[in-house]
N, CA, C and O atoms as a DFTB+ gen file, in Angstrom:
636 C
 N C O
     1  1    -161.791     108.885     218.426
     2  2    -162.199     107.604     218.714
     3  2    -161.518     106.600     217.792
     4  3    -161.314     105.417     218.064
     5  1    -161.180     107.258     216.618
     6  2    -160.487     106.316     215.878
     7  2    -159.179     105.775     216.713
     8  3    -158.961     104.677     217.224
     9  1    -158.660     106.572     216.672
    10  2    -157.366     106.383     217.729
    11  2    -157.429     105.425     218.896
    12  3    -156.415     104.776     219.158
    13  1    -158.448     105.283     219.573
    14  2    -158.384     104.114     220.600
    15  2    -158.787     103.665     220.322
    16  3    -158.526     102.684     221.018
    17  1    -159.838     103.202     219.310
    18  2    -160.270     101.797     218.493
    19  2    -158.925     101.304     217.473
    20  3    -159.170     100.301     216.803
    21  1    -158.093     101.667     217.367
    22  2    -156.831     101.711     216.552
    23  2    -155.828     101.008     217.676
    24  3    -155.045     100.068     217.539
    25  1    -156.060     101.597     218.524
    26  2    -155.374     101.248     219.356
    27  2    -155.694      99.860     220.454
    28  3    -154.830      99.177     221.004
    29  1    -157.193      99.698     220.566
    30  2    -157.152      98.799     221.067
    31  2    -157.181      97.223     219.958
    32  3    -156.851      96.065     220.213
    33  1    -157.694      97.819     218.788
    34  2    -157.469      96.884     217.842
    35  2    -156.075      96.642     217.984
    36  3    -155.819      95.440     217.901
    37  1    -154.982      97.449     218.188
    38  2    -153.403      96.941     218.042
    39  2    -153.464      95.912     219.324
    40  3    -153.136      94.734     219.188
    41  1    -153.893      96.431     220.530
    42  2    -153.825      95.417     221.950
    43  2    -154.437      94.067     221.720
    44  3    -154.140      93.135     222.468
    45  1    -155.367      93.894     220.614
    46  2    -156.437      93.217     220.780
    47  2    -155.160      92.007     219.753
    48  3    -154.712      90.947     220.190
    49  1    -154.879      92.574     218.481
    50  2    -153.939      92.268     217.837
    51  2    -152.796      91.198     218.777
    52  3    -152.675      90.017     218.450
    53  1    -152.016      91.786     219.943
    54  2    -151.146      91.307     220.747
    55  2    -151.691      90.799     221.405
    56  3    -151.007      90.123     222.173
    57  1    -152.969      90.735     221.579
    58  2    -153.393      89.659     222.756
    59  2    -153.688      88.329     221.919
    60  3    -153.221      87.275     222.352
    61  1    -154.332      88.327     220.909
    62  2    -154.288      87.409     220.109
    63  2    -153.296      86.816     219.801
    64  3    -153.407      85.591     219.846
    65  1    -152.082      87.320     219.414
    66  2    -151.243      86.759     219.183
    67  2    -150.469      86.230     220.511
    68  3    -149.945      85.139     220.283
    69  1    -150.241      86.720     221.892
    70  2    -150.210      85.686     222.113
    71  2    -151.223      84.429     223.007
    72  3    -150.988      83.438     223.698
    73  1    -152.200      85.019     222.609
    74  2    -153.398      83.871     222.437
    75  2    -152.975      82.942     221.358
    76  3    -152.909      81.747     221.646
    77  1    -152.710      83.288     220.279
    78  2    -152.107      81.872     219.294
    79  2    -150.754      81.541     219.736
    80  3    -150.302      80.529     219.201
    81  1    -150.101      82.045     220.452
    82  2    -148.564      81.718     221.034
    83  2    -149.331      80.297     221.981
    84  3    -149.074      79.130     221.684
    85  1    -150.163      80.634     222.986
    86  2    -150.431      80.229     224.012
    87  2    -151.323      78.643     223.338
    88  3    -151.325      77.540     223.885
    89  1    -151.917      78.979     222.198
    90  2    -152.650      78.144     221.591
    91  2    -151.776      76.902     221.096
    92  3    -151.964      75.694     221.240
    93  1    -150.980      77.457     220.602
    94  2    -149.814      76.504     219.938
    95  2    -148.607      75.716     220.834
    96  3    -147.827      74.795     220.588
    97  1    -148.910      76.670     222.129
    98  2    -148.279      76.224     223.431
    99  2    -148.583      75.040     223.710
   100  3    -147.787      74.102     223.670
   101  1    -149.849      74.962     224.044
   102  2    -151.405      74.157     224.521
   103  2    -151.327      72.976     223.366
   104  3    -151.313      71.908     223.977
   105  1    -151.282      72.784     222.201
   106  2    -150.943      71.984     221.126
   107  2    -149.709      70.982     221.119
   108  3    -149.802      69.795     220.804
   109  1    -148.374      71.713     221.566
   110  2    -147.598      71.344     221.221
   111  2    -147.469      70.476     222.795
   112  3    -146.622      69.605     222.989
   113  1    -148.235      70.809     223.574
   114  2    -148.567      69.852     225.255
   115  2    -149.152      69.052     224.738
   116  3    -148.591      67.956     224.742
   117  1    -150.620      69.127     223.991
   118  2    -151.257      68.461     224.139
   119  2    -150.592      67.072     222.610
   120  3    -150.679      65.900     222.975
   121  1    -150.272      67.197     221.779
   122  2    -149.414      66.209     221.349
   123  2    -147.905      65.656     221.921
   124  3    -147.434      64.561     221.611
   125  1    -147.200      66.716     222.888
   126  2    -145.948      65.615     223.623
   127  2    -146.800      65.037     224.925
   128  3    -146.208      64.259     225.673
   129  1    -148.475      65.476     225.278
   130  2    -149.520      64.354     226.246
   131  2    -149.410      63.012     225.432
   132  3    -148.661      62.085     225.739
   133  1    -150.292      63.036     224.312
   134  2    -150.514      62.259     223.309
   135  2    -148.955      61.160     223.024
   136  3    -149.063      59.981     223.363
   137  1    -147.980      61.504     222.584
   138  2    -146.492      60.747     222.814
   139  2    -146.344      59.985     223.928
   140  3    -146.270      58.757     223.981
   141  1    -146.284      61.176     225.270
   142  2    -146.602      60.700     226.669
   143  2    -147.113      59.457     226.754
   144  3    -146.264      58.570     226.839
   145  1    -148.456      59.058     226.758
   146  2    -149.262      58.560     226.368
   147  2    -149.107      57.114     225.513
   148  3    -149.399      55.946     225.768
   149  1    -148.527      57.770     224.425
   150  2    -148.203      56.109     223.277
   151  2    -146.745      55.784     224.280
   152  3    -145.981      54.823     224.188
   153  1    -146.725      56.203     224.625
   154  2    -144.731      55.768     225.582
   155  2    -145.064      55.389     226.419
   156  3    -144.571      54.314     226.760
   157  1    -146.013      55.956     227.210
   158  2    -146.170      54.843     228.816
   159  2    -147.171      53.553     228.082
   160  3    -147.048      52.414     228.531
   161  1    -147.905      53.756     227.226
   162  2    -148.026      52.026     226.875
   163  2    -147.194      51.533     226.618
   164  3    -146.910      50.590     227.357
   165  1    -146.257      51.814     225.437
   166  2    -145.056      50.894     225.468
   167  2    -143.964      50.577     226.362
   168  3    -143.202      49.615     226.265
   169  1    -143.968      51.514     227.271
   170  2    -143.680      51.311     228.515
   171  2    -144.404      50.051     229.455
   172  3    -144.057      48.894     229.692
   173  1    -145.034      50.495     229.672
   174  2    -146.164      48.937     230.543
   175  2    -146.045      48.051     229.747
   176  3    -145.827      46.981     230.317
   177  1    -146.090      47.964     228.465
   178  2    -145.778      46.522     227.678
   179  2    -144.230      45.844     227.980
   180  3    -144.018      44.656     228.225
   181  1    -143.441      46.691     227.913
   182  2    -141.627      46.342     227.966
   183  2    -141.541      45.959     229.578
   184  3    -140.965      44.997     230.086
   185  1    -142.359      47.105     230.272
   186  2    -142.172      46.514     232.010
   187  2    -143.238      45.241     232.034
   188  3    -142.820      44.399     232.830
   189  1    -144.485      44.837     231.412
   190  2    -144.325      43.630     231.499
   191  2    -143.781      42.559     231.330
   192  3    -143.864      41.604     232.103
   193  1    -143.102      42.599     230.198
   194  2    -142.640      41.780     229.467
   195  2    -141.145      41.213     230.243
   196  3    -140.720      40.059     230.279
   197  1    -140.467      42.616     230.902
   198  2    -139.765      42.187     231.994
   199  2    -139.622      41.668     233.107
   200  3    -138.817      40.997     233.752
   201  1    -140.873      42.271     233.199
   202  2    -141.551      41.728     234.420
   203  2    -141.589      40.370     234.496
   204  3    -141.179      39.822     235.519
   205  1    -142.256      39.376     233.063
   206  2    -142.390      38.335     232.886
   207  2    -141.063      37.185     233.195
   208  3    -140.907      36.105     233.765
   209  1    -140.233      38.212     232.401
   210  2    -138.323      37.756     232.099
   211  2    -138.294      37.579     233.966
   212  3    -138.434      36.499     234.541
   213  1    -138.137      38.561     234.469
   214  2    -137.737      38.603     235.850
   215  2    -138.560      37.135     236.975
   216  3    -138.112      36.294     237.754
   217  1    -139.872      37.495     236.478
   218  2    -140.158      35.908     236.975
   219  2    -139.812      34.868     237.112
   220  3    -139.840      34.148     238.111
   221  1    -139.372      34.654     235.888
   222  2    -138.689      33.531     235.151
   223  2    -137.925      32.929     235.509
   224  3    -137.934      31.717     235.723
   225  1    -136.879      33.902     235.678
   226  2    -135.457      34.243     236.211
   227  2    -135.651      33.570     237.591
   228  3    -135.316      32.402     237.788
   229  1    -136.157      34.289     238.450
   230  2    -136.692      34.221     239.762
   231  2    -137.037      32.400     240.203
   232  3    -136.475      31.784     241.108
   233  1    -138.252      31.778     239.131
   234  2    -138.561      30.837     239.400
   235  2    -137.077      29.534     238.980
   236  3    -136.948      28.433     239.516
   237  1    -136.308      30.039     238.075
   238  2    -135.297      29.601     237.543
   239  2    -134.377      29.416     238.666
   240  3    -133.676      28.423     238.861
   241  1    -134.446      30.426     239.356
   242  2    -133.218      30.703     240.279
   243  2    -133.855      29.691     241.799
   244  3    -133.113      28.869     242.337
   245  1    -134.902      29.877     242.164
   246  2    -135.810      28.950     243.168
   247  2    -135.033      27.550     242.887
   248  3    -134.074      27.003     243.432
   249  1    -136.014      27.160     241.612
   250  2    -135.790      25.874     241.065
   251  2    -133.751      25.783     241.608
   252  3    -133.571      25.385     242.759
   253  1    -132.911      26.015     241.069
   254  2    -131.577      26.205     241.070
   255  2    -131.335      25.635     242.865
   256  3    -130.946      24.607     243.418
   257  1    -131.866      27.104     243.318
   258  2    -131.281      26.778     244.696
   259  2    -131.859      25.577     245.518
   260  3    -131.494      25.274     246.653
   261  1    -132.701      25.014     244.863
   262  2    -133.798      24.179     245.711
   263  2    -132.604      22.777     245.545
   264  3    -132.024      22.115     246.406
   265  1    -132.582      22.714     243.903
   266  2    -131.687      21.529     243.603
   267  2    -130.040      21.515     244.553
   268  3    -129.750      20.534     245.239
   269  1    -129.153      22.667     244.450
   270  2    -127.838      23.270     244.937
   271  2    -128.352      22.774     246.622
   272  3    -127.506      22.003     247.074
   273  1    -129.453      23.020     247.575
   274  2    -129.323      22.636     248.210
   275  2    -129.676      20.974     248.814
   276  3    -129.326      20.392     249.841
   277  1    -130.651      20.505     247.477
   278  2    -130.298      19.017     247.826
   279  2    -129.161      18.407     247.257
   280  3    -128.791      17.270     247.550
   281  1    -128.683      19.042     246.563
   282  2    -126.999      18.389     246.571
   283  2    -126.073      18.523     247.693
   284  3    -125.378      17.725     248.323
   285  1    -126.366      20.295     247.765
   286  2    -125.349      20.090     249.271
   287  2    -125.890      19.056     250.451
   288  3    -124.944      18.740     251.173
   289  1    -127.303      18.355     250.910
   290  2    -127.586      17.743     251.599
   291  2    -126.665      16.218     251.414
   292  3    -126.104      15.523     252.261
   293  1    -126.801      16.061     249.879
   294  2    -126.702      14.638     249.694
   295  2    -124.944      14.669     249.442
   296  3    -124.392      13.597     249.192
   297  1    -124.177      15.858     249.518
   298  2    -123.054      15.853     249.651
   299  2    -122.295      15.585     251.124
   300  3    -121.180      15.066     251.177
   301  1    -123.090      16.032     252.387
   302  2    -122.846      16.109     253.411
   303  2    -123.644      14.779     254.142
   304  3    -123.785      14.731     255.364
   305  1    -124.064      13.879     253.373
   306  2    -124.190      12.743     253.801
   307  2    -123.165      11.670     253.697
   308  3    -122.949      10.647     254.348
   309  1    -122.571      12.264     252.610
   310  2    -121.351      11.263     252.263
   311  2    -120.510      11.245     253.389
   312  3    -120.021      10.140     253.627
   313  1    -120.171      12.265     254.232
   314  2    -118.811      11.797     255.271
   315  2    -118.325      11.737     254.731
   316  3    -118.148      10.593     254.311
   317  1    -117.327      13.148     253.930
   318  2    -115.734      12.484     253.393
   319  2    -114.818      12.176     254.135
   320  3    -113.822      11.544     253.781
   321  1    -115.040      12.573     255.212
   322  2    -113.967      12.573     256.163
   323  2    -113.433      11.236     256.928
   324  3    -112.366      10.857     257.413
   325  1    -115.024      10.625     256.740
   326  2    -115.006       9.004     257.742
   327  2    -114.305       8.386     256.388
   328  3    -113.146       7.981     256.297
   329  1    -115.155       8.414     255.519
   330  2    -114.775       7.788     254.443
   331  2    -113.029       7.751     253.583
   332  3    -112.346       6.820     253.156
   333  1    -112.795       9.469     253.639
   334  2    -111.083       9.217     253.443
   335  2    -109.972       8.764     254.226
   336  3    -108.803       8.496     253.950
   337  1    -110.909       8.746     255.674
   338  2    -110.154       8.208     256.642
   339  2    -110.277       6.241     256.465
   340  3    -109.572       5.401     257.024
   341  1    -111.017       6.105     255.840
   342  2    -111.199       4.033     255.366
   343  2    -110.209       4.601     254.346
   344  3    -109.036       4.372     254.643
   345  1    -110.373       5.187     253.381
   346  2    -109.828       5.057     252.149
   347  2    -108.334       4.720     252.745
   348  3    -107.898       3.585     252.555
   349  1    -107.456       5.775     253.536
   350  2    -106.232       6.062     254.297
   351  2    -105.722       4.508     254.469
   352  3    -104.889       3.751     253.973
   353  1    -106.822       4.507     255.559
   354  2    -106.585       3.084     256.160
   355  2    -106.518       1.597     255.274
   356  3    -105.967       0.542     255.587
   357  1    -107.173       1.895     254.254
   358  2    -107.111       0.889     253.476
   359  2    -105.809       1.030     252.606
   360  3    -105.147       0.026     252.346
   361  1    -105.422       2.334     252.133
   362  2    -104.441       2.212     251.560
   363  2    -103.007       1.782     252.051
   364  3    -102.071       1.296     251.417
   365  1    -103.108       2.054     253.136
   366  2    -101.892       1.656     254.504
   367  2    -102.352       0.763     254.441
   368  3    -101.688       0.677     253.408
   369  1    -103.001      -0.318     254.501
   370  2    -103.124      -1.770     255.033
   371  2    -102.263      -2.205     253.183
   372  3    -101.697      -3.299     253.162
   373  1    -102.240      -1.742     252.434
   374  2    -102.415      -2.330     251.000
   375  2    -100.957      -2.096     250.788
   376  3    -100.220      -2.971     250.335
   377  1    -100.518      -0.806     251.148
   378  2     -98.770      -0.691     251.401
   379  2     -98.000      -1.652     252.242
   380  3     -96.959      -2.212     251.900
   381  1     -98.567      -1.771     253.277
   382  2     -97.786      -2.520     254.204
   383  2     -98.060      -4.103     253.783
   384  3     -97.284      -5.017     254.064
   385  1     -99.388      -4.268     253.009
   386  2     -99.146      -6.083     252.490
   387  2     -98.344      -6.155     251.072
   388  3     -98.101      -7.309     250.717
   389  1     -97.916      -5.184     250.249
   390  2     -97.303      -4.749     249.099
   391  2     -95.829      -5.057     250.059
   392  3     -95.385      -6.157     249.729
   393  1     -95.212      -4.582     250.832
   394  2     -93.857      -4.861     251.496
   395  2     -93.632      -5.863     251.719
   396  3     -92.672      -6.436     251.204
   397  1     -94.709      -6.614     252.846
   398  2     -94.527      -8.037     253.013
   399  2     -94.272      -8.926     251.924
   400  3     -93.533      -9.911     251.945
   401  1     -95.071      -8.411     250.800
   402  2     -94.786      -9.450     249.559
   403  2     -93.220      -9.498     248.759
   404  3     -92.536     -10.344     248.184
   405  1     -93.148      -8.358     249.035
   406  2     -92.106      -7.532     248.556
   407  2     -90.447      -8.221     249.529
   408  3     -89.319      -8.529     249.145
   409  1     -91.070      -8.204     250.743
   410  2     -89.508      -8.335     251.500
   411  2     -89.798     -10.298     251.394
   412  3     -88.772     -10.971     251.497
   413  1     -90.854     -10.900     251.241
   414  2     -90.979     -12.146     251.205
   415  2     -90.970     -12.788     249.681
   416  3     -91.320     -13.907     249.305
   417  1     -90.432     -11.647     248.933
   418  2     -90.197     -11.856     247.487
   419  2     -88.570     -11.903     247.059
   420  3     -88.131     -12.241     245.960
   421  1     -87.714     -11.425     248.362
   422  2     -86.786     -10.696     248.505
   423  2     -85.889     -12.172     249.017
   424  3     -84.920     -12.680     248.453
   425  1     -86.472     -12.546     250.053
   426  2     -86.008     -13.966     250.563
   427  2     -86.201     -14.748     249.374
   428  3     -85.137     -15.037     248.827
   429  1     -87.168     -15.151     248.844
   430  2     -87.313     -16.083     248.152
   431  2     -86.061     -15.733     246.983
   432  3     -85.208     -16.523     246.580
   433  1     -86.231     -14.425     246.623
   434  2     -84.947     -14.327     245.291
   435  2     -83.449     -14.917     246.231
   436  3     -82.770     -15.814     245.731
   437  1     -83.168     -14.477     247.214
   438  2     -81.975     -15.244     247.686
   439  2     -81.970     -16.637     248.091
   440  3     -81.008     -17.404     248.041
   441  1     -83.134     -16.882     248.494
   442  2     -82.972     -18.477     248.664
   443  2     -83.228     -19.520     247.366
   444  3     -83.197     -20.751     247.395
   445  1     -83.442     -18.798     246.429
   446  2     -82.932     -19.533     245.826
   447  2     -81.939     -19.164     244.486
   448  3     -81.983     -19.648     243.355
   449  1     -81.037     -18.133     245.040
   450  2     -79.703     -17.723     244.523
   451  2     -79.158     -18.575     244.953
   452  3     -78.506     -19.253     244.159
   453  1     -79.151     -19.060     246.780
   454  2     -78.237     -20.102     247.760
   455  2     -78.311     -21.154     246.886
   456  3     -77.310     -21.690     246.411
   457  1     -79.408     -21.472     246.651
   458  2     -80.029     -22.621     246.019
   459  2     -79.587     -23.133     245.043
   460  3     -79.470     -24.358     245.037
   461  1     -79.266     -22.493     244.099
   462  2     -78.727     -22.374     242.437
   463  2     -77.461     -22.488     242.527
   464  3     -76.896     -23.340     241.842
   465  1     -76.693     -21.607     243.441
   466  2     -75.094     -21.794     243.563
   467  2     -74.517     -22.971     244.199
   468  3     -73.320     -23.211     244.038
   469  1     -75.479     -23.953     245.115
   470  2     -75.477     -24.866     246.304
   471  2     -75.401     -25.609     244.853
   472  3     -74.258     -25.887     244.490
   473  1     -76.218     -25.883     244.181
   474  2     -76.443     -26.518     243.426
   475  2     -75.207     -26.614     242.275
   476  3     -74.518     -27.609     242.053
   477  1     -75.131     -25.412     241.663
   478  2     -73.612     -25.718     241.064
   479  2     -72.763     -26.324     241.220
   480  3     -72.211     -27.174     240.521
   481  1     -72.478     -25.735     242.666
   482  2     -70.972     -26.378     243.293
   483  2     -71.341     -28.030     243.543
   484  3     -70.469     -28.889     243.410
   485  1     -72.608     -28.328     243.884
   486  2     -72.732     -29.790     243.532
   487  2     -72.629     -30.115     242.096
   488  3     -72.002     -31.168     242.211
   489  1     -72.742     -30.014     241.236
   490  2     -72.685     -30.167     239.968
   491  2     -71.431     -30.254     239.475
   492  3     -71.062     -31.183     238.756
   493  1     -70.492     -29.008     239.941
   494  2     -69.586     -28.715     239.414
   495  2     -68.673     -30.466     240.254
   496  3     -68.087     -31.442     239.788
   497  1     -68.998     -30.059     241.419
   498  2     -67.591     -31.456     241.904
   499  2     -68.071     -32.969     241.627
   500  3     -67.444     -34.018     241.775
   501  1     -69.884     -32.659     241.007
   502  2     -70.034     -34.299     240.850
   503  2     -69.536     -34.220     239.247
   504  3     -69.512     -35.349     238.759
   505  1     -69.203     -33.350     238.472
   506  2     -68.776     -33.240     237.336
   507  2     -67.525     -33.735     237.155
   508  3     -67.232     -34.626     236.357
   509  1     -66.468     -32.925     238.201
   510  2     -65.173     -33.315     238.587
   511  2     -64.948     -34.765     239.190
   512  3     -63.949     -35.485     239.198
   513  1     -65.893     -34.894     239.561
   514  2     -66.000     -36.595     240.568
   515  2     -66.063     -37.580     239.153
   516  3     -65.401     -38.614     239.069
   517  1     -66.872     -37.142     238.175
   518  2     -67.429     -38.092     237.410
   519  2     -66.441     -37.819     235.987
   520  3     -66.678     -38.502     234.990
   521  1     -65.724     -37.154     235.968
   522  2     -64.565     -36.712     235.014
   523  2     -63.315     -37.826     235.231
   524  3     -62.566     -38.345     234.403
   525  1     -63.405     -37.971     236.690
   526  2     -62.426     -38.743     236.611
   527  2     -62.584     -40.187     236.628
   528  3     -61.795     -40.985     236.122
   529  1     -63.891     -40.529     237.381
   530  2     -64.174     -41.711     237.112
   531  2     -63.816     -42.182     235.637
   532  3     -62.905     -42.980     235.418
   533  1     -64.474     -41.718     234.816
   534  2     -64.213     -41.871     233.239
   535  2     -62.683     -42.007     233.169
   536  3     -62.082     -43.025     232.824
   537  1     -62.201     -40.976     233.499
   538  2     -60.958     -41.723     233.268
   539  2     -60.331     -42.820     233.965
   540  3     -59.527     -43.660     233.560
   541  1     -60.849     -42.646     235.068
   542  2     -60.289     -44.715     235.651
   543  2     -60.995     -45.538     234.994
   544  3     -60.384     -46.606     234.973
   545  1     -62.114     -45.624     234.357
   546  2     -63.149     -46.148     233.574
   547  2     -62.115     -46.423     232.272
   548  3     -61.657     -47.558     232.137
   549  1     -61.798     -45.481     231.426
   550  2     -61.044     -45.573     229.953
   551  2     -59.679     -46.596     230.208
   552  3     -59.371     -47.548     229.491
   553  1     -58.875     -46.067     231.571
   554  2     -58.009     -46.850     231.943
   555  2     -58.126     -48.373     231.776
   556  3     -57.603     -49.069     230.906
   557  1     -58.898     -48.733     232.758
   558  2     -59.622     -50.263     232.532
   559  2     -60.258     -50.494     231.806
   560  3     -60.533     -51.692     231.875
   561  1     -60.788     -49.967     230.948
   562  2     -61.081     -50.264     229.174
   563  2     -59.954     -50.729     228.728
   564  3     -59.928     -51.892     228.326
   565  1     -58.675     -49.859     228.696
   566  2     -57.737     -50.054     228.080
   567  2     -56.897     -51.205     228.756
   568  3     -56.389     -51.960     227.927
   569  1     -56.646     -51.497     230.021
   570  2     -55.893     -52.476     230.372
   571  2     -57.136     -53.420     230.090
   572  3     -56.731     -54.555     229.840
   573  1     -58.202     -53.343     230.059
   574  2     -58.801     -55.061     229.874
   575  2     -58.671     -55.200     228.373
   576  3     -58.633     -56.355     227.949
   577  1     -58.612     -54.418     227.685
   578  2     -58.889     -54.536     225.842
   579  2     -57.444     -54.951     225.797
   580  3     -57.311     -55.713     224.839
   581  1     -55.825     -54.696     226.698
   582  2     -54.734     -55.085     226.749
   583  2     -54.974     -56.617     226.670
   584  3     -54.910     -57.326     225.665
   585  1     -55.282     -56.996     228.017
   586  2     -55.357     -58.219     229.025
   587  2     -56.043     -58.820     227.600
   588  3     -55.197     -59.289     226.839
   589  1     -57.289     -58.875     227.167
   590  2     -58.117     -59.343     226.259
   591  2     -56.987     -59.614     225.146
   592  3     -56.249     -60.596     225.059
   593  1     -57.032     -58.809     224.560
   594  2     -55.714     -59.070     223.547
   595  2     -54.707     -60.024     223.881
   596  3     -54.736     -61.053     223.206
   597  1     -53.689     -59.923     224.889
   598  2     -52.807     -60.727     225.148
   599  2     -53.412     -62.402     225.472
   600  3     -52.638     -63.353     225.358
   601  1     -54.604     -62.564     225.807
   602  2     -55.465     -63.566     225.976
   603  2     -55.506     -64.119     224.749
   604  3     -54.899     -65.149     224.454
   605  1     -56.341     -63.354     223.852
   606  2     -56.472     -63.406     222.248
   607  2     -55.221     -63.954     221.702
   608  3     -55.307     -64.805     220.817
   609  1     -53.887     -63.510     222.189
   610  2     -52.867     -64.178     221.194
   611  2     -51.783     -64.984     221.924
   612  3     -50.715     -65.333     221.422
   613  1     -52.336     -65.317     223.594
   614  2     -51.980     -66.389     223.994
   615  2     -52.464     -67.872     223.804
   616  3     -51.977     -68.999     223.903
   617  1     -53.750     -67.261     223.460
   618  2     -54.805     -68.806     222.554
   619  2     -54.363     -69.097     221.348
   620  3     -54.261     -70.123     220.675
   621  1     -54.025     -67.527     221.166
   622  2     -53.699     -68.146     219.673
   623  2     -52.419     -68.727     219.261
   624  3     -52.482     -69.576     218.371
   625  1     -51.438     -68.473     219.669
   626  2     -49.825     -69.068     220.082
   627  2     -50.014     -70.471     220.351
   628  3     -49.400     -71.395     219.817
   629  1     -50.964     -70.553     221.271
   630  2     -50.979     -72.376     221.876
   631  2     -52.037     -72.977     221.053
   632  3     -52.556     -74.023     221.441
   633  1     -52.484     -72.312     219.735
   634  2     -53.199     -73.025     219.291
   635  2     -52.149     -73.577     218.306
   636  3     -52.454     -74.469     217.514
């Protein structure tokens, strides 16, 4: 009897042990539960907290598109098209009165180039006209200051 009380004490031995295998099994669960556990709270805290961010974002992005599309409204009120088409037109009206001034700036510089040279050549022959007068002028200076003289000392002879 010793012998199978020996023996089951040895079984009893291995069952225990791994009863403490199994124990320490059960432990080493029940603290990576416990981890588990502290991690999915900090988990639910970080997914709120993103959660929060993502809102944010979200209402950020609302806000954004709400504005983006009253701009595009108030962009598509403008008519660029009518409007670059005045602009066009106005600028062509502004070219073509820029020429007129331009080709009526053009006359005026020659008319009175005509003008200036018309004018010379009058100048020049009343210059020539009046060049010589002077000298028929000096002439009869000189024959009357003659005549005068010979006067002068025909009085004076018969005086």
């Amino acid at each position: 009897m010793k012998e199978q009380t020996h023996k089951e004490i040895i079984e009893l031995q291995q069952k225990l042990e791994r009863l403490d295998t199994a124990v320490n099994h059960i432990e080493d669960a029940k603290k990576l539960s416990e981890n588990i556990t502290e991690n999915e709270q900090s988990l639910q805290e970080k997914y709120s907290e993103h959660l929060q961010e993502v809102k944010e974002l979200s209402d950020t992005l609302e806000s954004l598109a709400d504005r983006s599309e009253a701009l595009i409204a108030k962009i598509d009120k403008i008519d660029f098209p009518n409007r670059l088409d005045k602009l066009d037109a106005t600028v062509s009206g502004i070219n073509q009165g820029l020429q007129n001034v331009q080709t009526k700036l053009e006359n005026i510089s020659k008319d009175l180039k005509d003008d200036l040279n018309k004018q010379k050549t009058d100048i020049l022959s009343q210059s020539k006209s009046n060049a010589k007068n002077i000298k028929t002028l000096k002439i009869f200076v000189y024959v009357l200051t003659i005549l005068n003289l010979g006067l002068i000392a025909l009085t004076i002879v018969q005086i």
